[in-house]
C-alpha positions in Angstrom: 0.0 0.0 0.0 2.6 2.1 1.0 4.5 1.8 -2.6 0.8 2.5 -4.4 0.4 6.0 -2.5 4.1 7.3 -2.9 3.5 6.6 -6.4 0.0 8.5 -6.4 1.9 11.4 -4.5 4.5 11.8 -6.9 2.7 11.7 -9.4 0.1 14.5 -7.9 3.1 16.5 -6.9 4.4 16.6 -10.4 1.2 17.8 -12.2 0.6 20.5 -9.9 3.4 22.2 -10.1 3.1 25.8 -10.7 5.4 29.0 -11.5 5.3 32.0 -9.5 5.0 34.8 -12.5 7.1 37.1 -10.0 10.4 35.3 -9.3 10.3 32.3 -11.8 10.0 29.7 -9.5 8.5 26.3 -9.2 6.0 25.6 -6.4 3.8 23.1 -5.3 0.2 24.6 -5.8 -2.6 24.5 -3.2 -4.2 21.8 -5.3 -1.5 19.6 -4.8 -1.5 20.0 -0.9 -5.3 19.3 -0.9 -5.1 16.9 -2.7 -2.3 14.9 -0.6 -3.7 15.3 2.4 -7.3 14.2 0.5 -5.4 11.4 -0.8 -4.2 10.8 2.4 -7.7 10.1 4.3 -9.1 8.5 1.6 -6.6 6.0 1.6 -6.6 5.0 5.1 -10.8 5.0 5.1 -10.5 2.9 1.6 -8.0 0.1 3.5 -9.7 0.4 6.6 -13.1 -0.7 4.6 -11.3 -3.4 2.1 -10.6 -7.1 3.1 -7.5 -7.7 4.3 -6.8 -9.0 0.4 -8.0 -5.7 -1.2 -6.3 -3.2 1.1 -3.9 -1.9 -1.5 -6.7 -1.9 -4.2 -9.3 0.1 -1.5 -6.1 2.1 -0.5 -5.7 3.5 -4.1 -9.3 3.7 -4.8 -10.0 5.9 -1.5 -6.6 8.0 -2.5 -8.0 9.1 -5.6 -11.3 9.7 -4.5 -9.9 11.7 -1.2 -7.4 13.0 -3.7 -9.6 14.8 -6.0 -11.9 16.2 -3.6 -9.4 17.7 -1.7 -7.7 19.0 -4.4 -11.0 20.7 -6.0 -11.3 24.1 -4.0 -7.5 24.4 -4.2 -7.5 23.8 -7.6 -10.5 26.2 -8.3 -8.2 28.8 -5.8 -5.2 28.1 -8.0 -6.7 29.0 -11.2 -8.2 32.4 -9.2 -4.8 33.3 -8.3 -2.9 32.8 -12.0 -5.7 35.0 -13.5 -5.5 38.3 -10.7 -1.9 37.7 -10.9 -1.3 37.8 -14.8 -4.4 40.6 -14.9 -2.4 43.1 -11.9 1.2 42.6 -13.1 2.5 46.3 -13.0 -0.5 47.4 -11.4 0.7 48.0 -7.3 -1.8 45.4 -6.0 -0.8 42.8 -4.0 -2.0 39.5 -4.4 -1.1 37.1 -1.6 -2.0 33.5 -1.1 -2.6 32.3 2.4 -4.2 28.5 2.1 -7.3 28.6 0.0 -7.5 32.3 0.4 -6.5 34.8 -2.1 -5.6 38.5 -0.5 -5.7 42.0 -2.9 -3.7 44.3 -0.8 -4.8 47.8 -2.8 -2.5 50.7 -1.3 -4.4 53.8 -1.0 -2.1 56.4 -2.7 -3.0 54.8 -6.1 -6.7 53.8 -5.5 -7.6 57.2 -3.5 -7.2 60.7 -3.1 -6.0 61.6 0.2 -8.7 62.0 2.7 -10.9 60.5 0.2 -13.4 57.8 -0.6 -14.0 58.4 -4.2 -12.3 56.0 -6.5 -9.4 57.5 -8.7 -10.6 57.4 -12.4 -7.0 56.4 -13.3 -7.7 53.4 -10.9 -10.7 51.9 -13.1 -9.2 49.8 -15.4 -7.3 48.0 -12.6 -10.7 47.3 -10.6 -12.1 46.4 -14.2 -9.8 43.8 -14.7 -10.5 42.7 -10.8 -13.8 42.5 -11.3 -13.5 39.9 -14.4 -12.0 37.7 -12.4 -14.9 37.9 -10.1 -17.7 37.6 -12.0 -15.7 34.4 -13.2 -15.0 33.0 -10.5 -18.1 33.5 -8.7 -18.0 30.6 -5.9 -15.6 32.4 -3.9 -17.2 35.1 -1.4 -15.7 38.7 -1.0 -14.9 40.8 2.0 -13.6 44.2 1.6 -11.5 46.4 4.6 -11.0 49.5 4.5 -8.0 50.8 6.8 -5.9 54.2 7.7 -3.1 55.2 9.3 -2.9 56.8 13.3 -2.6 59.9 12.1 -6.6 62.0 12.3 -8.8 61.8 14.1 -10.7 58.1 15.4 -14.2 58.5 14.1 -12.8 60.1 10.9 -10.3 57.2 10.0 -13.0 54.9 10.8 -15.8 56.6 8.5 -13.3 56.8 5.8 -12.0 53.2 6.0 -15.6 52.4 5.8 -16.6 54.8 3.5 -13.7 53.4 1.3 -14.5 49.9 1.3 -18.0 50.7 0.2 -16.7 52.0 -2.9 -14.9 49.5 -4.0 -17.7 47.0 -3.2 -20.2 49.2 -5.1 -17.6 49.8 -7.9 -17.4 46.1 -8.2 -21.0 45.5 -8.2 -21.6 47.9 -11.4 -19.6 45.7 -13.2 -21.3 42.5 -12.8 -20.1 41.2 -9.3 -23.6 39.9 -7.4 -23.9 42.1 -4.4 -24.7 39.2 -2.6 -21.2 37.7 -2.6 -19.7 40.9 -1.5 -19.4 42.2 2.6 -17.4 44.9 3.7 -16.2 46.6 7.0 -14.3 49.6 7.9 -11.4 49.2 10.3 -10.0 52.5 10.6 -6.2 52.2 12.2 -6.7 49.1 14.0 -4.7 46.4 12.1 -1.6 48.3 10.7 0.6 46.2 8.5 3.7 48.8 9.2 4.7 51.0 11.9 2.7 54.7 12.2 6.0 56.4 13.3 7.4 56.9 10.1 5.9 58.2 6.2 6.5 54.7 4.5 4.9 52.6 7.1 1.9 54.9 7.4 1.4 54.8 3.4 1.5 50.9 3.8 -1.1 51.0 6.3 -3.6 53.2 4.6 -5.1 50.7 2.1 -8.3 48.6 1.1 -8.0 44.7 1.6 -10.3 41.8 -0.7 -10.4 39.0 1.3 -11.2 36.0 -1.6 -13.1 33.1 0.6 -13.7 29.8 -1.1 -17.6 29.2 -0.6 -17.2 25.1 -1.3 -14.8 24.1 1.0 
């Protein structure tokens, strides 16, 4: 049995190999983690099951059944992740992978006027090209944060990260993104991502966050 999964996991390993379009390199996608550990648990519930005789045939039967559901939302997230990454090369969004959830990190000195909460025209095409994805890829939920700096006053920052995030959620939602999918929330300077004590870290920390959320999982 053991020699039938090693197999299966090498061979899952290899086809899910993926380049990272920023440095080049060759990575084991989230499919391929799902679908291990997938693999995994239906192989021990397909031996456990089988006669003694058909433990390595149950084995590898409950491996590829365990394997391929584990490996679907990855593999869904996966896809997500090449497209947003290919469509905001150049574009000063962040997109970060953590698990089977996909992060935009927009920084506020290109997606707002200061002390604003009205989109930058100039900003469009890169929320257009967001927005495709999303309308896509439309099993995955979306929550939107808004956040500021220290620097202002406290109910300000927090009706501007709030007044922010509802932008971008009803920006999104004129181009074909169901409303329904889409929460947001306004967090003022609560969760900084950089220190407030000097110019850099408080640009880093006023931005607008979607939080991509698998809704099959």
């Amino acid at each position: 049995m053991s020699r039938i999964l090693i197999a299966l996991f090498t061979v899952l390993a290899v086809g899910c190999m993926s380049t990272d379009p920023y440095t080049g390199e060759q990575k084991t996608s989230n499919t391929a983690k799902g679908a291990g550990a997938g693999a995994v648990v239906g192989a021990i519930i397909g031996a456990a099951t089988s006669s003694k005789d058909d433990r390595g045939k149950g084995a590898l039967t409950g491996a590829v059944a365990g394997g391929a559901i584990g490996g679907g939302v990855g593999f869904y997230m996966d896809k997500q992740e090449a497209q947003l990454r290919s469509q905001l090369q150049g574009t000063g969004v962040q997109v970060r992978r953590e698990g089977d959830t996909i992060r935009l990190v927009m920084p506020g000195n290109i997606t707002f006027d200061s002390g604003q909460s009205a989109i930058r025209s100039n900003f469009y095409p890169t929320l257009n090209s967001v927005a495709v994805v999303l309308a896509e890829f439309d099993r995955t939920a979306i929550r939107i944060t808004g956040h500021t700096d220290s620097t202002g006053g406290a109910d300000l920052n927090q009706r501007l990260s709030e007044a922010r995030a509802d932008s971008v959620r009803q920006y999104l939602v004129s181009q074909k993104v169901a409303s329904g999918r889409v929460q947001t929330a306004g967090y003022g300077p609560r969760y900084p991502i950089a220190s407030n004590d000097t110019a850099q870290g408080r640009e880093a920390n006023r931005r607008v966050e979607l939080e991509l959320l698998p809704l099959d999982r």
